[in-house]
N, C-alpha and C positions, 0 to 999 in steps of 0.2 A: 737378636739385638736390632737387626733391619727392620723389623714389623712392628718392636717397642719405637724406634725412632719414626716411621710411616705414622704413628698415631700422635706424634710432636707435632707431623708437618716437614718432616725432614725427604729432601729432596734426592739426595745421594746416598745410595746404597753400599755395603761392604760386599755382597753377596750375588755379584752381577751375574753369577753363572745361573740363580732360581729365583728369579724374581716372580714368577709364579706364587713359588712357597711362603713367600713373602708375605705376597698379597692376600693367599689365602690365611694364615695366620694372623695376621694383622686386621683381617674380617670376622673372623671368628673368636678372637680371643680378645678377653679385653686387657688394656693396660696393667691394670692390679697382677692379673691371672701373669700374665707375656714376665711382669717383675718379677716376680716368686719365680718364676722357674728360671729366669735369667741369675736371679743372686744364688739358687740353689748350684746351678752349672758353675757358676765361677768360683764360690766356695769348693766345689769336687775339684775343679782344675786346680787350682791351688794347693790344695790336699794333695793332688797325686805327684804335682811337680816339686813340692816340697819336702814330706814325708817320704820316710825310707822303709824300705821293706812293708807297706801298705796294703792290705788283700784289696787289690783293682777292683776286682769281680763281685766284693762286696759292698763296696764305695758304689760303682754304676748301676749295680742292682737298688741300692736303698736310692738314688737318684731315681731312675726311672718307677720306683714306685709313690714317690713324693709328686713326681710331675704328673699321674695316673690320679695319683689324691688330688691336685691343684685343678683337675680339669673335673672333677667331680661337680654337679650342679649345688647350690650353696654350701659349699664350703668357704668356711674361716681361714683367710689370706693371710701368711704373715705380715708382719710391718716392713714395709724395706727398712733400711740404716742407713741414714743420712751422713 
């Protein structure tokens, strides 16, 4: 979320301990790309704090291969939801 807001122009970080990672993130990715994997993350959070008896291990696996998809060179972004 710190590298989606770094490319707003936002001044103040959540993540003061890698500001590094940050910045290297925030250089390398762009907004659209940094979005998709930010709604994907918080859709999985969601799911795991809400859902009961959930397979974890399947939920974070299809996660990390959706973010493996999104950094792929052209590919097709979803929309975010407004």
């Amino acid at each position: 979320m710190d590298a989606l807001k770094r490319h707003h122009g936002a001044a103040q970080v959540t993540n003061v301990d890698v500001p590094g990672l940050v910045v290297e993130l925030a250089n390398h990715l762009s907004p659209s790309r940094l979005q998709a994997i930010l709604g994907d993350v918080c859709h999985i959070r969601e799911q795991l704090m809400s859902v009961t008896g959930i397979n974890r291990e399947l939920l974070i696996t299809d996660l990390l291969l959706r973010i493996e998809h999104y950094l792929q060179p052209g590919v097709v972004l979803p929309v975010p939801h407004l």
